[in-house]
N, C-alpha and C positions, 0 to 999 in steps of 0.2 A: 605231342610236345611242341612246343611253341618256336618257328624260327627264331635262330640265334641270330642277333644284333653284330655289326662291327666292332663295337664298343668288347663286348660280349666273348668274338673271335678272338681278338687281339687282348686280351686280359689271360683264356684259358692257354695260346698260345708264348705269353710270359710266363705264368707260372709250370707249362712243360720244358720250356726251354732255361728256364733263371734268367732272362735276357726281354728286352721288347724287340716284338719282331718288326720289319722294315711296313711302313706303315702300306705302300702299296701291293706287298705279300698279300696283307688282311681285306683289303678290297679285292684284290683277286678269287681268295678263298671265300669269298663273301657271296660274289656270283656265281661260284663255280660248283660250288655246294647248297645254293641257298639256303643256308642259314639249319642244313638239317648237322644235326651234332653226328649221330654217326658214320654219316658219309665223309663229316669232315673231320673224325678221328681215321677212317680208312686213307684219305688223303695223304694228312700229315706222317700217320705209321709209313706208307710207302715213298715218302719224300725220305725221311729218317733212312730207308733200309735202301734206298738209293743211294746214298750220299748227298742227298741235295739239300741237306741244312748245312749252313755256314755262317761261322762266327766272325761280325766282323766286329770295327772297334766300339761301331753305333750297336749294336746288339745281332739279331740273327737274320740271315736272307736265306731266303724256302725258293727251291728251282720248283718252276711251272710241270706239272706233271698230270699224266692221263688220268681220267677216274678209269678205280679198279675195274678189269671185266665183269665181276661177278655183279656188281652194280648198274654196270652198263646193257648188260643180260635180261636182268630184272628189267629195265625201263622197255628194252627192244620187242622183248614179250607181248606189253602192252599193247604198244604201236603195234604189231603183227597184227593185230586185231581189226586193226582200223579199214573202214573203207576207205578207196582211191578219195573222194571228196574232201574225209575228214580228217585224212594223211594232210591235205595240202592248207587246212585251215590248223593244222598244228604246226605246220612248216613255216606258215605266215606267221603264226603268233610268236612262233621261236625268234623270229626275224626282225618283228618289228622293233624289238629295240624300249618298249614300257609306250610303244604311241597310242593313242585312242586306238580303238576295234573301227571305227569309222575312216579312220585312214590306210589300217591293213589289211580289213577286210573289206568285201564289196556284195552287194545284193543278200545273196540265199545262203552265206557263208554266215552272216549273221543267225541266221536259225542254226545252224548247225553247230557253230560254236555253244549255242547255248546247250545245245543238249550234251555235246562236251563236257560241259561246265558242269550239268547236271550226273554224270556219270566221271566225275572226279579227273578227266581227263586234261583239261583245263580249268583254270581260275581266275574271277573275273573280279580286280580289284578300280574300282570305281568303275573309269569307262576302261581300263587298260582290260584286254582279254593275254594273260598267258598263259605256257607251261605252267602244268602243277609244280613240276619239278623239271630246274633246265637238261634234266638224263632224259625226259620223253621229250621235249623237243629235238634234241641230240640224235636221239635215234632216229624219230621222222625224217629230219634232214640227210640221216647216211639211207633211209631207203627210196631214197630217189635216185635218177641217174644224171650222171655229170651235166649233161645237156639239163637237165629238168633242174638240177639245182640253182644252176647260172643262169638261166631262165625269169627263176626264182626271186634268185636276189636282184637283180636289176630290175624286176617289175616292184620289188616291197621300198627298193632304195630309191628308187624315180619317185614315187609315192613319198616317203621320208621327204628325202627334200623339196619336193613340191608344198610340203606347206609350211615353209622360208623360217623354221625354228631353227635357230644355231644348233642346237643339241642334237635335233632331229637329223640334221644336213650333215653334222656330225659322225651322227651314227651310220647315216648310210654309205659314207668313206670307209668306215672301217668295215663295214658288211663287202664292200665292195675289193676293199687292200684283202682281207681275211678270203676270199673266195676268187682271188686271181683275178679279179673285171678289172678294166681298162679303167684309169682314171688319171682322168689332167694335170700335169703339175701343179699347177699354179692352184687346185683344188688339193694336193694334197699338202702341199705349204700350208695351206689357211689349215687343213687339218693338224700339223704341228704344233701352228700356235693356238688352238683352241686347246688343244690338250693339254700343252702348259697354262695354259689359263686358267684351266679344272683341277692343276693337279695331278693329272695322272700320266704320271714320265713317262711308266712303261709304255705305257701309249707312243707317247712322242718319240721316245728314243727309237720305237718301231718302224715311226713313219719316216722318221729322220734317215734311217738306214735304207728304208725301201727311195727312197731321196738321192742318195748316196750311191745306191747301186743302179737308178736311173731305169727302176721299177715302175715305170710312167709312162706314159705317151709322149708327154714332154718336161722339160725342167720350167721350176718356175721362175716368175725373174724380178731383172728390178730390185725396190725394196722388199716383196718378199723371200725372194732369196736371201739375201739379207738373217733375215727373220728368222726363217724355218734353219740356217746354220748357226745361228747363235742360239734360240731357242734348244733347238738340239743339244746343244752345249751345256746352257744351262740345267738342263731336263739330267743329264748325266752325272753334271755337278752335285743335283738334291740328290739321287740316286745314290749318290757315296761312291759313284766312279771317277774320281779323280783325275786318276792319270788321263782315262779317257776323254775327261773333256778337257784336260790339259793339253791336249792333241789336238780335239777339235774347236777349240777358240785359236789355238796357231793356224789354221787350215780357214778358219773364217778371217783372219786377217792377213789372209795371203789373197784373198780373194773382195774382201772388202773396200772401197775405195771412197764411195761418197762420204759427206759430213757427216747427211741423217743415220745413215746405217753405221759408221764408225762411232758416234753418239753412242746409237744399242749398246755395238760392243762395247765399248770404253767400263758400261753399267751395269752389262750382265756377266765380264768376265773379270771386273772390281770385285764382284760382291762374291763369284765363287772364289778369290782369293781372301779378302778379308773374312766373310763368314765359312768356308769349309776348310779352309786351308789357314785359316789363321795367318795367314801372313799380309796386315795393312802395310806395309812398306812396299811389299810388290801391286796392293791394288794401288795405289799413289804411285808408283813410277809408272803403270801401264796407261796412267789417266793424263800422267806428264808426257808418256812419247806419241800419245794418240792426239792431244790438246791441240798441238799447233797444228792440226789438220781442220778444225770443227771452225767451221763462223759462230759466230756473236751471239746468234739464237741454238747452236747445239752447246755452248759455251753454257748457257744460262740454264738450257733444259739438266746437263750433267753436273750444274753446281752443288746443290741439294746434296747430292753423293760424296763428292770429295769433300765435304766438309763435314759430312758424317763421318769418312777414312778420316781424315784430320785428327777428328775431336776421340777416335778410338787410337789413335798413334799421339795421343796429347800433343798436336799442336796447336791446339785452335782457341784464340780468344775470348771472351764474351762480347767485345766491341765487335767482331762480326760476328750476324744477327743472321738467324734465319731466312732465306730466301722469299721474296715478293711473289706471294701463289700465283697471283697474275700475269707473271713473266712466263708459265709454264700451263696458264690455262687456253695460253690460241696455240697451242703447237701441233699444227692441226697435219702437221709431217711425219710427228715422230710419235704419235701418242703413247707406245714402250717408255719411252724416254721420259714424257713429263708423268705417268703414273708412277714411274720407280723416282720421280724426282718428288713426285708430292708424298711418297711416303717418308721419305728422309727427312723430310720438312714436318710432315706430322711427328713423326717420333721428338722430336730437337723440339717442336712446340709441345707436347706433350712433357717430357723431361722438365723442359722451363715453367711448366705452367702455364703456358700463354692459353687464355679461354678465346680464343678471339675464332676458333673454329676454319678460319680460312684455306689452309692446307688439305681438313678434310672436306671442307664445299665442295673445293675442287677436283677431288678423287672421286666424287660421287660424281659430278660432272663427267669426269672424262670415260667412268666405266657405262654410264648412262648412252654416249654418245658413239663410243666405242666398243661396247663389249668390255668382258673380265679380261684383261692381259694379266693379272697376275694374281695367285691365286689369293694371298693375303691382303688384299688392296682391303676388303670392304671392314675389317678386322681393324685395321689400321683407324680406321674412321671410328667405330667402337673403342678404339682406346684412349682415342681423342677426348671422348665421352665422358668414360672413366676418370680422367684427369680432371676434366672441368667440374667434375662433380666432387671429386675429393678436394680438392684444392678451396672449393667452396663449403666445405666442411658439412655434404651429406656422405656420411660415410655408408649407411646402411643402403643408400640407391647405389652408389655405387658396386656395392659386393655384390646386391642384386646382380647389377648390369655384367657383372664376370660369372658369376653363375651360367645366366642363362648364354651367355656366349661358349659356355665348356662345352652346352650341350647343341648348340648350332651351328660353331664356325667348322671351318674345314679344317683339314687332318694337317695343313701347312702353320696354322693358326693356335694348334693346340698345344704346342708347348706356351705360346705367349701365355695363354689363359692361365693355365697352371701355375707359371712364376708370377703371373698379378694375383690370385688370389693368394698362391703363398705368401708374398710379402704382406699383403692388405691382412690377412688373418693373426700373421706374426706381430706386426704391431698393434693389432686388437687383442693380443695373448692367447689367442687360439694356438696356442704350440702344436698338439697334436697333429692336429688336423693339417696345421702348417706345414710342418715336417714331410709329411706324406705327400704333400701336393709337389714341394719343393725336388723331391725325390724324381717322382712323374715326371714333374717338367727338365729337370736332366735327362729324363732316359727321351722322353719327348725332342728337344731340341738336338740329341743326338744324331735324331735321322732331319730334323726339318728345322732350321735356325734360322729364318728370313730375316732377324732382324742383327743378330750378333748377340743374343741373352744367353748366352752358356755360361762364360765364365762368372755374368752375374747372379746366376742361380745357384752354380757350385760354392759360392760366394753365401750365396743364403743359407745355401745347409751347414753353414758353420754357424754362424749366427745364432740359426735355431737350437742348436748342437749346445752352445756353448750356454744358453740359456736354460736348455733343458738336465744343465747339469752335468754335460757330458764333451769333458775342456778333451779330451782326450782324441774323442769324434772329432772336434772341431779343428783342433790342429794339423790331424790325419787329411779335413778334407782342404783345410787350406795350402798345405804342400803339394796337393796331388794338383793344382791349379797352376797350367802352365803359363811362366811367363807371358806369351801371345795373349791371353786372354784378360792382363792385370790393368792394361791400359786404358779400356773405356771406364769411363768416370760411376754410370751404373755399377758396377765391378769395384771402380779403387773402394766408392763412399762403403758400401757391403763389406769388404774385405779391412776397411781402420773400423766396422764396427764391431766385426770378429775377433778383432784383435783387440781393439779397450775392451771389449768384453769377460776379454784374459787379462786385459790387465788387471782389471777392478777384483776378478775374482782375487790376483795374487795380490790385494793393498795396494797397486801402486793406480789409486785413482786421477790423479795429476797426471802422469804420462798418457793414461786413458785419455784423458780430455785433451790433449793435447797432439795426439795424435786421430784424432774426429774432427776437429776442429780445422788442422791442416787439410786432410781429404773433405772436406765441407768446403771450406775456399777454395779448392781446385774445381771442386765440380760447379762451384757457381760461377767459375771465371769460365767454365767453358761454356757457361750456360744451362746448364742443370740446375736451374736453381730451385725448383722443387725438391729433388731428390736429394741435394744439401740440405733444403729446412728441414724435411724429415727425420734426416740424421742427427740433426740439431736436438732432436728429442732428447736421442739417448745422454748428450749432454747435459742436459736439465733432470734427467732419472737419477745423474750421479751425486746431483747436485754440489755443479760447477757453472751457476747460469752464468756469469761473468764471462766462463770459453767462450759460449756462444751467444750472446746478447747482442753484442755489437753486428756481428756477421746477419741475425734475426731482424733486427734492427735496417738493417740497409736492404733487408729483401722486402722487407715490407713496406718499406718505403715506397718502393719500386712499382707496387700490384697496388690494385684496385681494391675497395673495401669489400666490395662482394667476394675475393678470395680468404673467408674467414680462417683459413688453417694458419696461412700465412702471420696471420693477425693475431692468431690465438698462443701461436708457439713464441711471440715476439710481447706478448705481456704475459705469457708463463715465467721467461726470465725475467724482462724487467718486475713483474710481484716479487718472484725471492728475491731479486738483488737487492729493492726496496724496503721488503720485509711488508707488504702489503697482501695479507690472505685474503682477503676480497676479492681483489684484481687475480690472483692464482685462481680462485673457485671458480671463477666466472669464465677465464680463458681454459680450462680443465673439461666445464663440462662442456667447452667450442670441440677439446682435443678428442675424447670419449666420444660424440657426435661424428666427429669424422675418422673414425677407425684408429686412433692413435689409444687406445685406452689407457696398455701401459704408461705411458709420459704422462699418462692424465693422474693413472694413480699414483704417480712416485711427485710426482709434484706438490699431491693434497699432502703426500705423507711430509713433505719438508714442513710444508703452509700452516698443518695443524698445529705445531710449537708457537708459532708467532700469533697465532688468536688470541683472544683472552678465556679463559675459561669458563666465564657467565657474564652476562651482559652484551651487549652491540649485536643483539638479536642471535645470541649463541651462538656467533659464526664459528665457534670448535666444532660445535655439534653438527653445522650443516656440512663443515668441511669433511667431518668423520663419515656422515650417511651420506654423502655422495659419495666419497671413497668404497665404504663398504658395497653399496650399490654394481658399482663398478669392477669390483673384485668378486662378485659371487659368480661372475662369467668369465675369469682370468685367469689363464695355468700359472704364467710368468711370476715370477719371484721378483719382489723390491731389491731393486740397487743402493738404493738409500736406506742405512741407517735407522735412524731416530723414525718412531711413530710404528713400527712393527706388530704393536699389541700383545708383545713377548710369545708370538708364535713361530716353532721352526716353519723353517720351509716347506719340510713331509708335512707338519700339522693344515698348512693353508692349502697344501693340495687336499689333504682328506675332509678340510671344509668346504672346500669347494664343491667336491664330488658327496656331499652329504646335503648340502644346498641345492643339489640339481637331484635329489629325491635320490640317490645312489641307497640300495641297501651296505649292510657293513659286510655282506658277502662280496657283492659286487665291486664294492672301492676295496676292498684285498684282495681280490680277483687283479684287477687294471692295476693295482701299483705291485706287486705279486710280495705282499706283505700278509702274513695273518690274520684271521677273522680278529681273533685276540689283541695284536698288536692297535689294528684299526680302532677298537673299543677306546683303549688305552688312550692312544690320539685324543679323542672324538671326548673323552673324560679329564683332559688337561686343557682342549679346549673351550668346553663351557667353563670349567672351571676361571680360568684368563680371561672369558670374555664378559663373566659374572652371569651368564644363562643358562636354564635349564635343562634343557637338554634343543632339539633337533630344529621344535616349532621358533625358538628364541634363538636362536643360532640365524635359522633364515629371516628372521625380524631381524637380527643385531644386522647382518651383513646385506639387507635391503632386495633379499632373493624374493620377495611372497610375493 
């Protein structure tokens, strides 16, 4: 049977628990069982019969626990076997950490490994040589004696960091903390912050503590002291210990006194208030009593921040603009400081649209020059990407480029991914699919929320909700969204389109538009103006382009003609307001192009009234087979009226899913309707649509 993946871990451990477990659990369990499923059902049973599962508000936390004996029996067995030589080349490969065999081993140790390798003892994946399984390494290492193991590891870990890889130098700190060796502070500081850098708290909160208790030779100093105490802090923060690091960010600013190091903290114990704790009024006051200590250049490096707090506490204008990436790319003092400052800055140019990339240049810069300080930095840069792509009305590179980030970013990153494909699929009408993502990415930013996206995802599951028919769901999840989270502009614009959503279903489409309208001019005054015109869509669906023409009109003015979305959603309204279907076909198939399809197809449906019905080169006709087109890949249901084709809503789903080759078992299977029923449909629809049956159905609707 095939090693089990993370991905893989953490999926069979939600569905035993009904919860996501804490994502550094599944990394643990990941090493510690390699990926064999029964060892890591023996685990989890004895974690269970422990007590060591715990529900917390993010889902479930698994205490660290021994492999069973009888497991550990089995491996020791093996080992028994071994000669004294081939004992100590399994000892080294346990040790090395995944480094090349050329660096853990040396001379004759090389032969010997391989016959290892050949007698299943060992496994040799590229040049790395290790344990088949880390229970026979495990055991090799307890049949040594205390001298011989510490022996050991200070010859594999001198080795480690002799060939100057971060990871590698890394790993031989923690070989060294883990087996009681002597090491330097100021060595295991830097090991703090690399661990935060990677992501892995447990780590740091470890070494933070060995830190703490003065488990060193000596303490470190200066700015990294500094570091490795806020670090720590923050490491506790993602962790879901709260209080704990509500403790120890007071205990770092009892002890903190310079600019650059009071900068750090100002940024990293902002952001456990504003994103864990939800409360931006305390990251905005702790940034107000910290301020008058910082000079002009930590002023500039922690701008970025506070005016992401601002603009999630709706203070913040759109006449102040995104900070000058260049104020923050020589900050050759504080580099924490200007990486968490250029991400604030990318997301704010990201939101707005701005393709000018410069925020991300500079993140690439600083982690090039610097190393990864934060795990999400490079993420941040990709989303940048994202933007400039959609914005430019490639929608299909774009979905790409989220894809393949679900499957490469790190586990701090993956809720982002989850709610940008969510959205991006929601407005191409992929509801399903959307739904489900949407879902993910709540239980995802649950445990890891680098940016503040929670409330605007819980936000989205309404949306979806309310689209998919189901006003009940939608309302349920918009109550359950607390206050704390209503204020960023991502959030309000999701949350009036949840709500005209409802309204439209109950007739009152005026009020709809008029309260989208409202939340679309707030989020462009604070500078959102992407995620404004987007919303603007749904405006143009209900057909009410007059709400939003004007507000379309001024963003477009604003951008560049290579931002086609911009362009496209701003002669969508002016076409209907004119009565000009031309000008609608033409900005419809910009909208369809860049992931908007919905808005594209409720637009044609106005547009197709005001054609003529023969002559000026058919334009009903082309308006209808781009429509159709576009609809035989659509869950979503028209908001608009007139142009329906007199079919319900159940009929265009079961056209849909008979257009993508669905047998009529399989579409009563997914809508959990009868074989019979489905027929029935599928017989009122040719008949409406004047085709004969299945082949003429995906001609009318432009599926072949």
């Amino acid at each position: 049977m095939p090693a089990l993946l993370g991905a893989e871990i953490e999926r069979l451990l939600r569905l035993r628990f009904g919860a996501p477990p804490r994502p550094d659990d599944v990394a643990r369990l990941t090493r510690q069982t390699s990926g064999n499923a029964l060892l890591l059902r023996d685990v989890v049973v004895r974690t269970e019969r422990w007590g060591g599962v715990h529900r917390v508000e993010a889902g479930i936390e698994l205490d660290p626990i021994d492999i069973p004996a009888d497991a550990a029996a089995s491996a020791g067995s093996r080992v028994a076997e071994l000669e004294p030589a081939q004992l100590y080349v399994v000892a080294r490969a346990a040790l090395g950490a995944g480094a090349p065999a050329a660096t853990v081993l040396a001379g004759p140790e090389h032969r010997i490994a391989s016959r290892l390798v050949d007698d299943g003892v060992l496994a040799r994946e590229g040049d790395v040589v290790r344990p088949m399984h880390p229970l026979v390494g495990e055991a090799a290492l307890r049949r040594l004696t205390d001298d011989e193991h510490g022996a050991l590891v200070d010859e594999v870990a001198d080795r480690l960091t002799g060939t100057g890889v971060a990871g590698l130098r890394f790993a031989a700190l923690v070989l060294r903390t883990a087996a009681g060796r002597p090491v330097a502070g100021d060595e295991l500081g830097w090991a703090v912050g690399h661990a935060y850098g990677q992501g892995e708290y447990l780590v740091a909160v470890d070494l933070h503590d060995r830190l703490r208790a003065g488990l060193c030779d000596d303490g470190p100093s200066g700015s990294r002291a500094a570091a490795w105490l806020v670090q720590g802090a923050s490491a506790l923060s993602w962790l879901g210990r709260l209080e704990a690091a509500d403790e120890a960010f007071e205990r770092a600013r009892e002890q903190i006194t310079s600019a650059s190091e009071l900068a750090l903290l100002a940024s990293c114990w902002g952001a456990h208030l504003a994103y864990r704790r939800f409360d931006v009024e305390a990251a905005l006051a702790t940034a107000a009593e910290i301020g008058p200590l910082l000079g002009p250049a930590e002023e500039a490096l922690l701008a970025p921040e506070i005016r992401t707090w601002r603009t999630l506490a709706g203070q913040i204008a759109r006449t102040e603009s995104p900070s000058d990436g260049r104020r923050t790319s020589q900050a050759s003092g504080a580099p924490a400081v200007a990486v968490r400052g250029a991400i604030a800055d990318v997301m704010l140019h990201a939101m707005a649209g701005r393709a000018d990339g410069e925020a991300a240049g500079m993140l690439v810069d600083l982690e090039r020059r610097h190393g990864v300080l934060e795990p999400h930095a490079s993420a941040m840069v990709q989303l940048q990407a994202y933007f400039t792509l959609l914005g430019r009305g490639r929608g299909e590179d774009a979905r790409q480029l989220v894809e393949a980030q679900r499957v490469t970013s790190s586990v701090d990153a993956a809720g982002i991914w989850s709610y940008t494909l969510a959205i991006h699929l929601m407005y191409g009408g992929r509801l399903g699919r959307a739904a489900a993502l949407a879902t993910l990415a709540v239980d995802q930013l649950g445990w890891r929320d680098p940016i503040g996206l929670m409330g605007a995802a819980r936000a989205l599951e309404a949306v979806i909700a309310v689209q998919r028919g189901d006003a009940a769901g939608a309302r349920s999840r918009l109550d359950s969204i607390p206050e704390s989270h209503r204020g960023d502009p991502k959030a309000a614009v999701l949350l009036a389109e949840a709500e005209a959503l409802l309204l439209v279903a109950a007739g009152e489409v005026t009020a709809a538009a008029e309260r989208l309208e409202q939340a679309a001019e707030q989020a462009h005054a604070h500078g959102f103006s992407l995620v404004a015109a987007i919303s603007l869509g749904t405006c143009l669906r209900m057909g009410v382009p007059e709400r939003a023409g004007a507000l379309l009109r001024e963003m477009a003015s604003g951008v560049s003609s290579e931002l086609g979305l911009y362009h496209a959603l701003c002669d969508a309204a002016t076409g209907l307001a004119d009565r000009d279907p031309a000008r609608v076909l033409a900005a419809a198939c910009v909208l369809d192009a860049a992931g908007m399809t919905v808005a594209a197809i409720d637009v044609l449906r106005q547009a197709e009234p005001m054609a003529p019905p023969r002559g000026a080169g058919e334009l009903r006709r082309r308006l209808q087979e781009a429509r159709f087109r576009m609809q035989a890949t659509c869950e979503a249901v028209p908001l608009h009226g007139p142009g329906r084709d007199g079919l319900s809503d159940r009929e265009w789903e079961v056209a849909g899913l008979a257009c993508a080759r669905r047998t009529s078992r399989e579409i009563a299977a997914e809508l959990g309707i009868s074989v019979r029923t489905v027929d029935n449909h599928l017989h009122n629809i040719y008949r409406t649509l004047g085709v004969a049956g299945r082949a003429g159905l995906r001609s009318a609707l432009g599926a072949e």
